[in-house]
C-alpha positions in Angstrom: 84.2 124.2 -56.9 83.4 120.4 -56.6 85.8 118.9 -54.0 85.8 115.0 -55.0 85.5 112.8 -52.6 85.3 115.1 -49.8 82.0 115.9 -47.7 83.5 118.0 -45.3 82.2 121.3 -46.4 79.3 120.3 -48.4 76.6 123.4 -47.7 80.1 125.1 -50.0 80.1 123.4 -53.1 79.7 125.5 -55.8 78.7 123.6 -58.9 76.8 120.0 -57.9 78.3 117.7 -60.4 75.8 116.2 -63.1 77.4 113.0 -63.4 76.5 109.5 -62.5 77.8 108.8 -59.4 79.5 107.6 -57.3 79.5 111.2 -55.6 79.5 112.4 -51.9 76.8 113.5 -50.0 76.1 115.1 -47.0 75.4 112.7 -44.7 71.8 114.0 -43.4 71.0 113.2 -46.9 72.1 109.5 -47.2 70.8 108.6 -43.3 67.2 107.7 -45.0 68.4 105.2 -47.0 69.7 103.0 -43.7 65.9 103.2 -42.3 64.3 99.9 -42.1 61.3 100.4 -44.7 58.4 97.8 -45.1 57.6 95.7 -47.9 54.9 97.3 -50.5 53.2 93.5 -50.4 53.7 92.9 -46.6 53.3 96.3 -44.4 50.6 98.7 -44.5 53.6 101.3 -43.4 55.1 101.0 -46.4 51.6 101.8 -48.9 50.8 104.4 -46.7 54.2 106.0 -47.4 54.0 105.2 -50.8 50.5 106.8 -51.4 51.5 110.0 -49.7 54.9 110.2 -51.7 52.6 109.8 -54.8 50.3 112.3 -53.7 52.8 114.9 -53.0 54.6 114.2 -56.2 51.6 115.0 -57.9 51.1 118.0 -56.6 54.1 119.2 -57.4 54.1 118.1 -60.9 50.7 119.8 -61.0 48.7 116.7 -62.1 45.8 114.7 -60.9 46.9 112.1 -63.4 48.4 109.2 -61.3 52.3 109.4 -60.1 54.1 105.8 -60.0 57.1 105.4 -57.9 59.6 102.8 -59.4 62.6 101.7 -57.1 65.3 100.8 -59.3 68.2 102.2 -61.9 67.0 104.5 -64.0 67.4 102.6 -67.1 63.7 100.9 -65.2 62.1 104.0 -65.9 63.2 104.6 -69.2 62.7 101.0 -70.5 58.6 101.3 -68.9 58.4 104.4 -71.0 59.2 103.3 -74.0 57.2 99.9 -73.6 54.5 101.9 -72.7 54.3 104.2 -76.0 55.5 102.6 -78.7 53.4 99.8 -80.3 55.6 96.9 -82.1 55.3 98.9 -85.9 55.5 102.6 -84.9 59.0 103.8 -86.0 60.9 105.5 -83.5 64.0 108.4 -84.2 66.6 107.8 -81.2 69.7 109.8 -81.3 72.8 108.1 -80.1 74.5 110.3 -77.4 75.8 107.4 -75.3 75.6 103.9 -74.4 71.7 103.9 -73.2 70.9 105.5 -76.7 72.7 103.1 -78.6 70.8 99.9 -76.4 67.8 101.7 -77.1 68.4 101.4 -80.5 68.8 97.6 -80.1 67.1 96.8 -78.0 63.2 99.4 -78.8 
């Protein structure tokens, strides 16, 4: 079972929580996130990374379709979607199951 707050014995847990966070981690995990990465509009380092990430997403996902990377909350993601594929008149069903539904209905 999910021991919160403790990391200790993290290759044990059971159930991984599917809850926003904060959560623990295993450490190994979170250690990427203290590199030093390069600016997309600066370092070369940084679009190469980004390209390969991209690439290897795609494969994955099985597409040859373009795969963008966005860095930031997911609510970035989901706002880029729907500003992508709905036009201003198209009418749109959202079913409120929590706070981002109900700002999506205000805010679509």
């Amino acid at each position: 079972m999910y021991k919160i707050g403790s990391n200790k014995n993290y290759k044990s847990y059971c159930k991984v929580p599917m809850v926003p966070g904060p959560v623990s981690m295993d450490p190994e995990v979170g250690a990427p996130a203290g590199e030093d990465y390069g600016n997309g509009n600066l370092h070369d380092e940084y679009r190469i990374l980004y390209k390969d990430t991209a690439l290897k997403l795609a494969s994955v996902m099985r597409t040859k379709s373009d795969v963008v990377l966005m860095s930031g909350e997911a609510m970035l993601a989901l706002w880029a979607g729907l500003k992508n594929t709905i036009r201003p008149d198209d009418k749109v069903v959202s079913v409120i199951t929590g706070v981002f539904c109900r700002w999506y209905c205000r805010n679509g």
